[in-house]
C-alpha atoms as an extended CHARMM CRD file, in Angstrom:
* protein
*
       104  EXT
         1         1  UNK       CA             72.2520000000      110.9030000000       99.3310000000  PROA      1               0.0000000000
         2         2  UNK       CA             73.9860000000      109.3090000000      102.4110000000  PROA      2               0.0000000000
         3         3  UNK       CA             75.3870000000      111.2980000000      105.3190000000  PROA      3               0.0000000000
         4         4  UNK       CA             79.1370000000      112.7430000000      104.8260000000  PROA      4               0.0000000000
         5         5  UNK       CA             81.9630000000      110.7760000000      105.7790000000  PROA      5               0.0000000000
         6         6  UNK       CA             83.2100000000      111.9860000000      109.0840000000  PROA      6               0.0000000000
         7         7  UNK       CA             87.4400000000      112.7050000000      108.2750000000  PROA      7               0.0000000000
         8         8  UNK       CA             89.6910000000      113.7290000000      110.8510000000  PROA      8               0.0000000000
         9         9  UNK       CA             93.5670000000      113.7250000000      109.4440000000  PROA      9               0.0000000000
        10        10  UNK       CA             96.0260000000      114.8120000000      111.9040000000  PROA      10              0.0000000000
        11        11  UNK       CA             99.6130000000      114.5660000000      111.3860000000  PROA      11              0.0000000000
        12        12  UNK       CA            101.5850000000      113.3080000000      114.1930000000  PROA      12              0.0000000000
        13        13  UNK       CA            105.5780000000      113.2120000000      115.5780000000  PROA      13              0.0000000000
        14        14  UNK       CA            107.5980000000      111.9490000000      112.5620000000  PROA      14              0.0000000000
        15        15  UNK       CA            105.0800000000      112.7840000000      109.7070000000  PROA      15              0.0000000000
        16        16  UNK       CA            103.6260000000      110.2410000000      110.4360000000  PROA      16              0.0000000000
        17        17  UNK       CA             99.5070000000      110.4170000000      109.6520000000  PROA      17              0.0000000000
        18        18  UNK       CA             96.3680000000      109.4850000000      111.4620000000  PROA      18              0.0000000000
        19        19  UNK       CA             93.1870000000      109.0000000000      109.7870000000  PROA      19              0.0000000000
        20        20  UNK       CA             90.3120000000      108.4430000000      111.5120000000  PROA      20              0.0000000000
        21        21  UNK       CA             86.9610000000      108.4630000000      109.6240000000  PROA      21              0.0000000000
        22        22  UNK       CA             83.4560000000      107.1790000000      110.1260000000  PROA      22              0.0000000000
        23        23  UNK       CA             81.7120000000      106.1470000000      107.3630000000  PROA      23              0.0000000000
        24        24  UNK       CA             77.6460000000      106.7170000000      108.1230000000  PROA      24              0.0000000000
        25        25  UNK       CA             76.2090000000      103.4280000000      106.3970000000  PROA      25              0.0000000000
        26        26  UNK       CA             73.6560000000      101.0970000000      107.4940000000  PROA      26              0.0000000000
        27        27  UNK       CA             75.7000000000       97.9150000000      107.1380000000  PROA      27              0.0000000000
        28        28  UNK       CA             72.1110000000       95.6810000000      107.2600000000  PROA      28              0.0000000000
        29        29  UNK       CA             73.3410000000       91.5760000000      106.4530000000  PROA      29              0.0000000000
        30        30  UNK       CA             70.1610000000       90.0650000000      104.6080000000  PROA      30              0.0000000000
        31        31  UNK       CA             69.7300000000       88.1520000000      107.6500000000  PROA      31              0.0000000000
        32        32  UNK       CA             67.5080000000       90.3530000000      110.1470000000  PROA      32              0.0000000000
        33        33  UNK       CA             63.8250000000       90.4320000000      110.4320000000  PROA      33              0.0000000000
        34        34  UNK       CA             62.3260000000       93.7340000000      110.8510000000  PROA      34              0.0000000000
        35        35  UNK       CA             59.3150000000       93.9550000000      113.3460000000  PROA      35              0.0000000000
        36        36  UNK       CA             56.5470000000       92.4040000000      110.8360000000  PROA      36              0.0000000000
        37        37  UNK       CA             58.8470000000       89.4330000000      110.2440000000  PROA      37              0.0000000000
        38        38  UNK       CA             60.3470000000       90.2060000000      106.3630000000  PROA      38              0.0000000000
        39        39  UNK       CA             63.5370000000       90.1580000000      106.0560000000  PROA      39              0.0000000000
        40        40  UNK       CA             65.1420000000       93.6520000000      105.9920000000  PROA      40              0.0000000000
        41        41  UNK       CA             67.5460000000       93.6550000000      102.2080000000  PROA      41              0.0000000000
        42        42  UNK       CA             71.4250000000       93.4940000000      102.4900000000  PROA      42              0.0000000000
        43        43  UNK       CA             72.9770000000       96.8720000000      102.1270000000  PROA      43              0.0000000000
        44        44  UNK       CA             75.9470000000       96.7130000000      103.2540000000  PROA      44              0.0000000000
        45        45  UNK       CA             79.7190000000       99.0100000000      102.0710000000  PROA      45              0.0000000000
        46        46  UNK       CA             81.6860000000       96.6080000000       99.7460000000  PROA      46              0.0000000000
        47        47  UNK       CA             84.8660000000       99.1220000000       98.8300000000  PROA      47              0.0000000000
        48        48  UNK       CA             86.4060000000      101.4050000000      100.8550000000  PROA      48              0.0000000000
        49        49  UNK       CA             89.2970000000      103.5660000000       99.1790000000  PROA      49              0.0000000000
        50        50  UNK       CA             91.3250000000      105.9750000000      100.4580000000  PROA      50              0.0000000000
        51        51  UNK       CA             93.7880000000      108.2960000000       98.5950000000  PROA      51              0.0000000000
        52        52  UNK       CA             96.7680000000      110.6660000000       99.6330000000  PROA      52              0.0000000000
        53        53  UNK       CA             96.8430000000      113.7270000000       97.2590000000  PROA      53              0.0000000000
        54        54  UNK       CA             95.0870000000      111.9640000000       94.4990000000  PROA      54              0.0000000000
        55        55  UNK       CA             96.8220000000      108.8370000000       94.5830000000  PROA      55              0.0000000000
        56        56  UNK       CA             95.1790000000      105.9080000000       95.8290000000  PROA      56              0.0000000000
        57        57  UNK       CA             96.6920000000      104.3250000000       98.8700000000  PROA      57              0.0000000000
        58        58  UNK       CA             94.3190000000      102.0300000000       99.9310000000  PROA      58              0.0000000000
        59        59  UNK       CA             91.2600000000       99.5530000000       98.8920000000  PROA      59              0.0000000000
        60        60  UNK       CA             89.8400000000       97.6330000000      101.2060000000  PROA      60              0.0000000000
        61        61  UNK       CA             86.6310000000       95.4540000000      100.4320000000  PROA      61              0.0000000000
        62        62  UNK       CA             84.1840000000       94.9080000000      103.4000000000  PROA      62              0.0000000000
        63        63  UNK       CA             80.8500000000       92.6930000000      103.8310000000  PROA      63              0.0000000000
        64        64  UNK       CA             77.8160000000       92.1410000000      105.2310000000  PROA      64              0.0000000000
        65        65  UNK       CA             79.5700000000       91.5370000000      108.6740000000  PROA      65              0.0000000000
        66        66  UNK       CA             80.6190000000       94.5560000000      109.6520000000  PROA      66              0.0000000000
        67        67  UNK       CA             78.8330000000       96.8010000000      112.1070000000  PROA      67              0.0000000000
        68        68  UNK       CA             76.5830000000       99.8910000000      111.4300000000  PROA      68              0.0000000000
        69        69  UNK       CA             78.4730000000      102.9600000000      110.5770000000  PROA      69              0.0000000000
        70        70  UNK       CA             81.6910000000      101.8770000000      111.1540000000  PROA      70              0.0000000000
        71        71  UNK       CA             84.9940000000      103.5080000000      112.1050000000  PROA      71              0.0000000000
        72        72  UNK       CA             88.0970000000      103.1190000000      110.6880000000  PROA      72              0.0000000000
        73        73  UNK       CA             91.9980000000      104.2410000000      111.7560000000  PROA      73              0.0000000000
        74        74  UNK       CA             94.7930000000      104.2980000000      109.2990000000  PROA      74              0.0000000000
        75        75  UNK       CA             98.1810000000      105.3400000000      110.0080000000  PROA      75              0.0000000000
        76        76  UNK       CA             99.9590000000      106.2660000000      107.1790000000  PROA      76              0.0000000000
        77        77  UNK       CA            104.1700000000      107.2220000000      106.6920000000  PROA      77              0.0000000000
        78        78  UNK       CA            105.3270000000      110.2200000000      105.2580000000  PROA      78              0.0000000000
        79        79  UNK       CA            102.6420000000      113.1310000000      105.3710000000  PROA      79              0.0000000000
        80        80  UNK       CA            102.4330000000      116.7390000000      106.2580000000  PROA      80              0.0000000000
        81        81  UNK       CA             99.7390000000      119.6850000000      107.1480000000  PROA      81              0.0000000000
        82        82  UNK       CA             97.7110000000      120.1700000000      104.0080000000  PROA      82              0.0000000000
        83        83  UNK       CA             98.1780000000      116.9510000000      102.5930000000  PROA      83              0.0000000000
        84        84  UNK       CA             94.2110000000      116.2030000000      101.2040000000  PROA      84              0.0000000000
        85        85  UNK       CA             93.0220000000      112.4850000000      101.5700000000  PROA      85              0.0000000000
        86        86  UNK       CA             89.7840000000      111.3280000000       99.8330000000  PROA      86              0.0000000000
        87        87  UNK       CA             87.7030000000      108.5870000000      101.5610000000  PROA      87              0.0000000000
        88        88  UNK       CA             84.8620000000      106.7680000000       99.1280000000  PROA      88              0.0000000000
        89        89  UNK       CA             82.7340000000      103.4530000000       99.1520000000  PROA      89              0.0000000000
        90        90  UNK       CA             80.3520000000      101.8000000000       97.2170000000  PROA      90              0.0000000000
        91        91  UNK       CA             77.8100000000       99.9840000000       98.1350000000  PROA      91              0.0000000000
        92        92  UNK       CA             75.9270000000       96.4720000000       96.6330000000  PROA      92              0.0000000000
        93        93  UNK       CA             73.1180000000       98.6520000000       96.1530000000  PROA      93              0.0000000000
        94        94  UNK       CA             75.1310000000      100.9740000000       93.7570000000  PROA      94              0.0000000000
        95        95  UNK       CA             75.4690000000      103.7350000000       96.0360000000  PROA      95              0.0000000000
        96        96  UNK       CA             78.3580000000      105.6590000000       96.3240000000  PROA      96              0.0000000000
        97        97  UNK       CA             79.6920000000      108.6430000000       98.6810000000  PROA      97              0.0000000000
        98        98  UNK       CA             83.1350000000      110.1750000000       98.5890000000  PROA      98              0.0000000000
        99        99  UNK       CA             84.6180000000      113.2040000000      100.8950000000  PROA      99              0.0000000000
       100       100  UNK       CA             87.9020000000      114.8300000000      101.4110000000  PROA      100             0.0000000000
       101       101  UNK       CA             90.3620000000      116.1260000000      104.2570000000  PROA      101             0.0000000000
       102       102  UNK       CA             93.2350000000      117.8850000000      104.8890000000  PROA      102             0.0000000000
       103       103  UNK       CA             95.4840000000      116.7540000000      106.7120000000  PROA      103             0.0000000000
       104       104  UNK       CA             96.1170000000      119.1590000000      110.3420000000  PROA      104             0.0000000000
């Protein structure tokens, strides 16, 4: 099983919400050589989603470009303390990892 998805959800003037997460992932192309010259496999995230009290709010797909563990920030209309938000990818190796939030 992967790391947890790092979550912090603050809530800021005007309800309006920050998300900032880091998603722990090895984000590897297909392209680089590893030190004994083979190729080291794609694995890379290719759907983010994040929901807002069970309702999705956001899918995103992402590729073999983006960097290793990467970090995302979402601003988002409308929230308050104790509003949960769920983060979850999959990868194209058919992993999966999904972790909630609420919202401070």
């Amino acid at each position: 099983m992967s790391d947890p998805i790092r979550i912090r959800a603050m809530v800021r003037d005007g309800g309006v919400g920050e998300i900032r997460t880091l998603l722990p992932h090895p984000m590897e192309s297909g392209q680089r050589r590893a030190p004994s010259g083979d190729l080291i496999p794609a694995h890379y995230i290719e759907t983010l989603t994040i929901a807002l009290n069970g309702r999705e709010i956001i899918r995103g797909r992402l590729g073999p470009a983006v960097s290793a563990n990467p970090l995302f920030v979402f601003h988002i209309d409308g929230v308050k303390a104790g509003d949960k938000v769920r983060i979850a990818w999959q990868d194209n190796q058919g992993g999966s990892r999904s972790d909630e939030a609420a919202f401070a």
